[in-house]
Backbone as numpy.savetxt, mean C-alpha at the origin, in Angstrom:
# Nx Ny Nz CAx CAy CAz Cx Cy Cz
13.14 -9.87 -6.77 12.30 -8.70 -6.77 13.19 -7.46 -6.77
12.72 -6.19 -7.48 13.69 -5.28 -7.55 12.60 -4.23 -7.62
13.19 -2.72 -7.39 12.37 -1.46 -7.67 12.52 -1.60 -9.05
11.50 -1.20 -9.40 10.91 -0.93 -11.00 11.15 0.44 -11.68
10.87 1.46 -11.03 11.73 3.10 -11.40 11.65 4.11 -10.51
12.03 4.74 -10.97 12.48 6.12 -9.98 13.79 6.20 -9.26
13.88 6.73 -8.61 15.23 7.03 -7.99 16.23 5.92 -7.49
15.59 4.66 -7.24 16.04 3.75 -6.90 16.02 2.48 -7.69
15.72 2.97 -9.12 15.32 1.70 -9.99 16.50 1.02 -10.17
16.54 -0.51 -10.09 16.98 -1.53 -10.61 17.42 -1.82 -9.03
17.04 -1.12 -8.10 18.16 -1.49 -6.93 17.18 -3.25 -6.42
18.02 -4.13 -6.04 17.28 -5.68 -5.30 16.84 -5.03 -4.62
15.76 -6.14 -4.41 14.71 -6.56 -2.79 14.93 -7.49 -2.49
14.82 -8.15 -0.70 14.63 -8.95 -0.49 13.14 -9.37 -0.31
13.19 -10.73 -0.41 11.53 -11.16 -0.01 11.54 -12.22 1.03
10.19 -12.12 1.87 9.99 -12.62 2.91 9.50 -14.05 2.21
10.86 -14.50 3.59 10.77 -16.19 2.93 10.05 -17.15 3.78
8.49 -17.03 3.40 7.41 -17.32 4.11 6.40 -18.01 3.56
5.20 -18.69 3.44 4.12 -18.95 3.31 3.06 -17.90 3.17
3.52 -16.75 4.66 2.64 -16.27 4.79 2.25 -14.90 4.18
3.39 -14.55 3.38 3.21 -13.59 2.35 3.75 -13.87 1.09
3.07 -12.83 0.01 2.99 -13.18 -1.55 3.52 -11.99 -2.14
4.94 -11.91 -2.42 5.11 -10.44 -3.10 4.11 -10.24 -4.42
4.02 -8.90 -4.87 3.95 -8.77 -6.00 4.92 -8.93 -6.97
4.67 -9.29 -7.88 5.39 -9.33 -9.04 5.86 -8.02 -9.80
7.15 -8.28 -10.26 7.59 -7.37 -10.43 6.62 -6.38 -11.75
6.32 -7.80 -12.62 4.97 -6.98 -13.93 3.82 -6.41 -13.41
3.54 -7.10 -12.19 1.98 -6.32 -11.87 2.25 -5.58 -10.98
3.59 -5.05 -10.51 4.03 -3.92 -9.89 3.78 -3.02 -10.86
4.65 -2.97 -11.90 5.27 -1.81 -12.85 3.21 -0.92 -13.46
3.19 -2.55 -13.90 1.35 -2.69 -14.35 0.45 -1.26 -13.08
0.92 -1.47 -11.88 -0.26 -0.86 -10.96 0.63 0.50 -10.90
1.66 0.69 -10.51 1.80 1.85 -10.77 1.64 2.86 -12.12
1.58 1.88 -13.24 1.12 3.06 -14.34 -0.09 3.08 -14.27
-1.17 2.40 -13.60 -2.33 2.96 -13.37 -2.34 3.90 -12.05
-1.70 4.15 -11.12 -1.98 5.17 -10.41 -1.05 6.36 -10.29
0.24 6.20 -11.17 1.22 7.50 -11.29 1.49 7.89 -12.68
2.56 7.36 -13.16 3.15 6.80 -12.42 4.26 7.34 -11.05
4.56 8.51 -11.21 5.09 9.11 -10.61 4.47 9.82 -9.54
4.65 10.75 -8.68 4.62 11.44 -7.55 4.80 12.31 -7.43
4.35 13.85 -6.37 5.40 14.73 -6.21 4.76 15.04 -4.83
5.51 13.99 -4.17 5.36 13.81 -2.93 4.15 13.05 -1.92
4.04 13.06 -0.83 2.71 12.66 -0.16 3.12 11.70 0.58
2.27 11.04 1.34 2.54 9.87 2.37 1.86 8.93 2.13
2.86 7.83 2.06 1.68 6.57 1.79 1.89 5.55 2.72
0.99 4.45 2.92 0.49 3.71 4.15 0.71 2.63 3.24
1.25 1.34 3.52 1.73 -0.05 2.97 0.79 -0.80 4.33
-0.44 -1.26 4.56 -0.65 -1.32 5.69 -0.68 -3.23 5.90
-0.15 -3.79 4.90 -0.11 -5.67 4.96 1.77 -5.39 4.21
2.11 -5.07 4.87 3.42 -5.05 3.49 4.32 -5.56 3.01
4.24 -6.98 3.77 4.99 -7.85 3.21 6.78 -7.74 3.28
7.53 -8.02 2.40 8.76 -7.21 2.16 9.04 -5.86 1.55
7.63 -5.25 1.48 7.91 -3.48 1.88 7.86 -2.93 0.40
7.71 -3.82 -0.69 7.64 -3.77 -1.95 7.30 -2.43 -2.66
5.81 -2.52 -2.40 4.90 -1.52 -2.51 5.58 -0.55 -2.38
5.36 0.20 -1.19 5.66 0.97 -0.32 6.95 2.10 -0.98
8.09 0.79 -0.97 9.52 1.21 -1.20 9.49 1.44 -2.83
8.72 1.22 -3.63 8.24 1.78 -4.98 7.72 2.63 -4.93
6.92 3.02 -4.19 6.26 4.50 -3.87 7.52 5.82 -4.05
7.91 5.18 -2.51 9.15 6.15 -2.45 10.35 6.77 -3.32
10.44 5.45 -4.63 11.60 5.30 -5.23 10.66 6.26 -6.58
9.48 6.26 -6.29 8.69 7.18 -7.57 7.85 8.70 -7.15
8.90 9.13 -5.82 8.62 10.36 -5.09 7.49 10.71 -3.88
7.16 9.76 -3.64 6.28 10.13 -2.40 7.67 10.25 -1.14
6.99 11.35 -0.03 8.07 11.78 0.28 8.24 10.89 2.21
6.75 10.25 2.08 7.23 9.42 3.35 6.49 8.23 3.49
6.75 6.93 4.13 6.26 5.80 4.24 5.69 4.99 5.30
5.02 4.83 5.89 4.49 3.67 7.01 3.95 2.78 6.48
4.98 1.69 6.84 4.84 -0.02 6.66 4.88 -0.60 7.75
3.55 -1.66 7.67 2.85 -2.07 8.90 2.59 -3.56 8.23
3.68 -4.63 9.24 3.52 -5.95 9.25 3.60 -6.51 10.72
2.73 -7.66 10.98 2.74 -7.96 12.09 3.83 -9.52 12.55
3.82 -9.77 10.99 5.30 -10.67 11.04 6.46 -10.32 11.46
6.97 -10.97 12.06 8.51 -10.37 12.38 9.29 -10.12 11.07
9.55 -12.33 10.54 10.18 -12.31 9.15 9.99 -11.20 8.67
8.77 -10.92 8.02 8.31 -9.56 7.26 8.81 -7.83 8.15
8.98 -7.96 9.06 9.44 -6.55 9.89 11.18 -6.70 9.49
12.10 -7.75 9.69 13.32 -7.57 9.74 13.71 -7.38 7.85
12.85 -7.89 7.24 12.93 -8.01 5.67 12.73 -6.62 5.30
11.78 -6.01 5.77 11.50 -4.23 5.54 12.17 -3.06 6.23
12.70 -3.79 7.26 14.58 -3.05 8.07 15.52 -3.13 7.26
15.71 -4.56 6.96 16.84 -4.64 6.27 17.00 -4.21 4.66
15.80 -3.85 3.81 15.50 -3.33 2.67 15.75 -1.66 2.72
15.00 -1.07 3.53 15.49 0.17 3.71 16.50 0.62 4.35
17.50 0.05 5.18 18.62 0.42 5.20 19.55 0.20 3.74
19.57 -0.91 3.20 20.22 -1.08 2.12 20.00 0.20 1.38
18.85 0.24 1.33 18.49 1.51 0.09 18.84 2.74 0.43
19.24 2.95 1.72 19.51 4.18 2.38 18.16 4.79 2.32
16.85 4.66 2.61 16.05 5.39 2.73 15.31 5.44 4.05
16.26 5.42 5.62 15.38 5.31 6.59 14.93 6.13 7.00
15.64 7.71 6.58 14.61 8.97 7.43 13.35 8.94 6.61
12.72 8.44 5.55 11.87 8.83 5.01 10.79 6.87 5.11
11.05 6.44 6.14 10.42 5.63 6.47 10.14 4.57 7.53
8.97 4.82 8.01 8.67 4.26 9.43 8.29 3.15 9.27
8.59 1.84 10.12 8.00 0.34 10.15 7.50 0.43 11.38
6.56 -0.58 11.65 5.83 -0.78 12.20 5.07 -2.71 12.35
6.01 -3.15 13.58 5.43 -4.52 13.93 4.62 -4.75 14.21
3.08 -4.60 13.86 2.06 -4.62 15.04 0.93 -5.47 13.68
-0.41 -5.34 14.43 -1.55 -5.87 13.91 -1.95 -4.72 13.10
-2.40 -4.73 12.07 -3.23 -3.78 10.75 -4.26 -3.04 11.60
-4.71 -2.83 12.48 -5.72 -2.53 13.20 -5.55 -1.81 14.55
-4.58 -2.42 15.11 -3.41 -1.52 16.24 -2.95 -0.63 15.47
-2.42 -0.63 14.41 -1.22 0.36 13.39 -2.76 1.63 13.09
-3.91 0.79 12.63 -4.92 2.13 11.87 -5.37 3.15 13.22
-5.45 2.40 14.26 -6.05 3.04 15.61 -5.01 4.17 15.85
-3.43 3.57 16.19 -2.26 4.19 16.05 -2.28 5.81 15.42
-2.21 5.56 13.96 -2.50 6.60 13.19 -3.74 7.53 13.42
-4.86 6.85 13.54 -5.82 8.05 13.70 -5.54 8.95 15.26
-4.58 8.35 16.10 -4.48 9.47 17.16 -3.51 10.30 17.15
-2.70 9.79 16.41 -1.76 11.09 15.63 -2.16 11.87 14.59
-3.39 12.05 13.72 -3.85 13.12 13.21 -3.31 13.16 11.80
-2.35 12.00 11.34 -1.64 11.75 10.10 -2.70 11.24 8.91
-2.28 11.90 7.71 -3.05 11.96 6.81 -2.26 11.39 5.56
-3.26 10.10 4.57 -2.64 9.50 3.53 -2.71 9.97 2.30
-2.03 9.97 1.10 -2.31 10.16 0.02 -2.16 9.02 -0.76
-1.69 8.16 -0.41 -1.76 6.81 -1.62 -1.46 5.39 -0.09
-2.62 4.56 -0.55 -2.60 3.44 1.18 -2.98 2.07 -0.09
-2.43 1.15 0.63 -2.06 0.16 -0.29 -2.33 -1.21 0.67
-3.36 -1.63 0.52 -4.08 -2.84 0.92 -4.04 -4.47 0.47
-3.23 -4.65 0.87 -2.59 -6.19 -0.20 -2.67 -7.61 1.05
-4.03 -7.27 1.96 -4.12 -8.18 3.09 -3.84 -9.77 2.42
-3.67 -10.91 3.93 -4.08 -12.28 3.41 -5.21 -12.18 2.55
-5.19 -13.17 1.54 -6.25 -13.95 0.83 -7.27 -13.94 1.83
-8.56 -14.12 1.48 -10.09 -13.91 2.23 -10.01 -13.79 3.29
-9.61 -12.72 4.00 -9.41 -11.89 5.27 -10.84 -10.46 5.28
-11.27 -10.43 4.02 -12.29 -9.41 3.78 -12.68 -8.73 4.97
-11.49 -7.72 5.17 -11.56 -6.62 5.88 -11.60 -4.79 5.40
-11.42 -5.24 3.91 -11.21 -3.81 2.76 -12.35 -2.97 3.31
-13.67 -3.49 2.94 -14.69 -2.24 3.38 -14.64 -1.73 5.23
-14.15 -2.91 6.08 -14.00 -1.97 7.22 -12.85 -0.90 7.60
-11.83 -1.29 6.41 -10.64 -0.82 6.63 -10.83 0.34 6.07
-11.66 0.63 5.07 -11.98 1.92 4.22 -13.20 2.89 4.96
-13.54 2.01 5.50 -14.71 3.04 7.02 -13.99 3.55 7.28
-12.90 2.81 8.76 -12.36 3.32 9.46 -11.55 4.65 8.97
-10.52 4.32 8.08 -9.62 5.62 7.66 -10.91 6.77 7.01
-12.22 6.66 6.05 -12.76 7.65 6.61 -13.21 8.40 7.52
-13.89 7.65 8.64 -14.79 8.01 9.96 -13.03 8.84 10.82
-12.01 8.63 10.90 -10.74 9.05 11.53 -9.79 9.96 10.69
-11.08 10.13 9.63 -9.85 11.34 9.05 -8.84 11.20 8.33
-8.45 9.96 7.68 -7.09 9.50 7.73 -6.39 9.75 6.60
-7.41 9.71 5.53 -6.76 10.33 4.21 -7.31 11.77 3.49
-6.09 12.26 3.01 -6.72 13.19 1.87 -7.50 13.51 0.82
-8.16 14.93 0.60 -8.53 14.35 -0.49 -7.61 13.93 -1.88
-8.51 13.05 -2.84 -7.57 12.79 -3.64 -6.68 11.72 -3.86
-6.79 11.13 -2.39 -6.13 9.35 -1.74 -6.54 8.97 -2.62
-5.75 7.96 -3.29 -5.56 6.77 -3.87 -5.63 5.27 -3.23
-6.01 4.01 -2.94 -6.72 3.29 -2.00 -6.11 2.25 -3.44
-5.23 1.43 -3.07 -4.69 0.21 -4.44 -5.25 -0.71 -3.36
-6.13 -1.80 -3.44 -7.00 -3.15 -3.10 -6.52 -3.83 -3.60
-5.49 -5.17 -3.38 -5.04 -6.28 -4.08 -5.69 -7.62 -3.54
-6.78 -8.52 -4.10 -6.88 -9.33 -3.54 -7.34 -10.77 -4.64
-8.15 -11.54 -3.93 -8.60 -12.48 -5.38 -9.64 -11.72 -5.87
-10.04 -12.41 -7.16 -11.14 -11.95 -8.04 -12.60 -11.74 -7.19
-13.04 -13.13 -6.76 -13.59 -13.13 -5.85 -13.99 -12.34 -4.67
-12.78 -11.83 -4.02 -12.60 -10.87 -3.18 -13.21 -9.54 -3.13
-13.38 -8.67 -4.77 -13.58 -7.31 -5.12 -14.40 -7.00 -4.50
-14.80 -5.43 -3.53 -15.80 -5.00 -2.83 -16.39 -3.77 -3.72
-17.13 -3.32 -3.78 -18.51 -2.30 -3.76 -17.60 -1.50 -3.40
-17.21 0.01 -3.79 -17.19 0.61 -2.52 -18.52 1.53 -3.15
-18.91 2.84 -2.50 -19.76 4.15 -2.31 -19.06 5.15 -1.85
-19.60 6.08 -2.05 -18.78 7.57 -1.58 -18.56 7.52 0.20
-17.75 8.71 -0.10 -16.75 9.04 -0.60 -15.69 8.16 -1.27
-15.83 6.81 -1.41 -14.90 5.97 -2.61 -15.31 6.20 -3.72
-14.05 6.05 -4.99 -14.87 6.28 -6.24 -14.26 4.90 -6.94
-14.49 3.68 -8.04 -13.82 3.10 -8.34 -13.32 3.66 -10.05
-11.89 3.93 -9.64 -10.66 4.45 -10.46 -10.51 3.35 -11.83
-10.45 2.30 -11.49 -9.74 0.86 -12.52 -9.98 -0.17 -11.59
-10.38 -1.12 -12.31 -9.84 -2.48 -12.17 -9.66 -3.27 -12.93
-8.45 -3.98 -12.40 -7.93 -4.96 -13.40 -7.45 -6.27 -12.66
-7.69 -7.05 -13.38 -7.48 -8.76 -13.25 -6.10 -9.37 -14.13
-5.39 -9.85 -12.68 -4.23 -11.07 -12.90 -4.25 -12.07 -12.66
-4.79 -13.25 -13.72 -5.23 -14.82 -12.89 -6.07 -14.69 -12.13
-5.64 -14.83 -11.14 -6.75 -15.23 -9.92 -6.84 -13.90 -8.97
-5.60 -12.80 -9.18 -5.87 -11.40 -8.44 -6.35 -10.84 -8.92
-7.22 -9.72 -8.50 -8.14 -8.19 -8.97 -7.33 -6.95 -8.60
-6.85 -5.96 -9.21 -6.44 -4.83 -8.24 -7.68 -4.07 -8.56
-7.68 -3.30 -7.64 -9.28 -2.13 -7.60 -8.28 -1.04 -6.96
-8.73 0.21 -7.85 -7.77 1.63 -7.66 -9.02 2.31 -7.19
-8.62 2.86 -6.19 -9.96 3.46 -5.28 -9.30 4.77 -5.21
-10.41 5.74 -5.29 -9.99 7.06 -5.09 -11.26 7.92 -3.98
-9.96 8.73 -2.90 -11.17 8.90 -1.87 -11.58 10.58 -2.18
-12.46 10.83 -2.42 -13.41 12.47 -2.71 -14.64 12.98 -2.01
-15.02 14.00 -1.72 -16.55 14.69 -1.61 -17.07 14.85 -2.99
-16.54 14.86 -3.86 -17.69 15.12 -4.54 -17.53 13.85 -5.93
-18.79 13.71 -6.82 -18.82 12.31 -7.23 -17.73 12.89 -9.29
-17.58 11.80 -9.23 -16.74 11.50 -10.27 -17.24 10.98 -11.24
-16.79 10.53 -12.72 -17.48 10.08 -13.94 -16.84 9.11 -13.79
């Protein structure tokens, strides 16, 4: 696995050598970011299942200017230490060992606000629509958030406003759904 572009393109990743997580691929990386950038000029984004930090550390490497990655694996916590030190990018990114749900509570009492949050939970864990309450009802994103949903086909949720659905697209057996969060409604 490697960054795909920006400032850090071609640099390796490591990946968590687990069962319990599924990187993305490096094609349906490159694939999801040209549907939601591809580039940046700046913002904070939330990796909140993140595996070996993939996501996230593509964000960064395509200008968002800060990161919180939230795994409750260890494997997966020392894999997303040891990725961003390599890359030299630790002032511009916070990890976080905890449960997806400790980490969202976390955030809403610090008053921190997302612009691109990236949802790539276990397989049928169908927690997307509570997870997309919560960060509304707490404030949590901007307008204009971007909301990337990676799950099975099967999986895809409904959302309603303030969600708008952006794209979706199907890999095999995954769906990504590009969610965009607004007040007012969209075409």
């Amino acid at each position: 696995m490697r960054v795909i572009a920006g400032k850090l393109k071609s640099r390796r990743l490591k990946t968590v050598d687990s069962h319990l997580t599924r990187p993305t691929t490096d094609k349906n990386k490159e694939n999801l970011f040209n549907m939601i950038g591809p580039y940046f000029e700046g913002g904070i984004c939330l990796d909140l299942f993140a595996g070996s930090g993939g996501l996230g550390i593509e964000a960064i490497s395509r200008g968002m200017d800060k990161l919180y990655s939230v795994d409750k694996q260890y494997k997966a916590y020392q894999v997303i230490q040891d990725n961003v030190k390599t890359l030299g990018i630790e002032e511009c990114v916070c990890i976080y060992k905890m449960d997806y749900w400790k980490a969202l509570q976390q955030f809403a009492q610090t008053g921190i606000k997302f612009d691109l949050v990236f949802l790539d939970p276990p397989y049928r864990m169908k927690a997307h629509l509570k997870i997309l309450e919560f960060l509304n009802e707490n404030h949590l994103l901007n307008p204009n958030c971007i909301i990337v949903i990676e799950d099975l086909h099967e999986e895809i949720i409904e959302v309603h406003q303030p969600f708008f659905l952006k794209k979706q697209q199907s890999y095999g057996i995954t769906t990504l759904q590009i969610i965009e969060y607004g007040e007012e409604c969209h075409d």
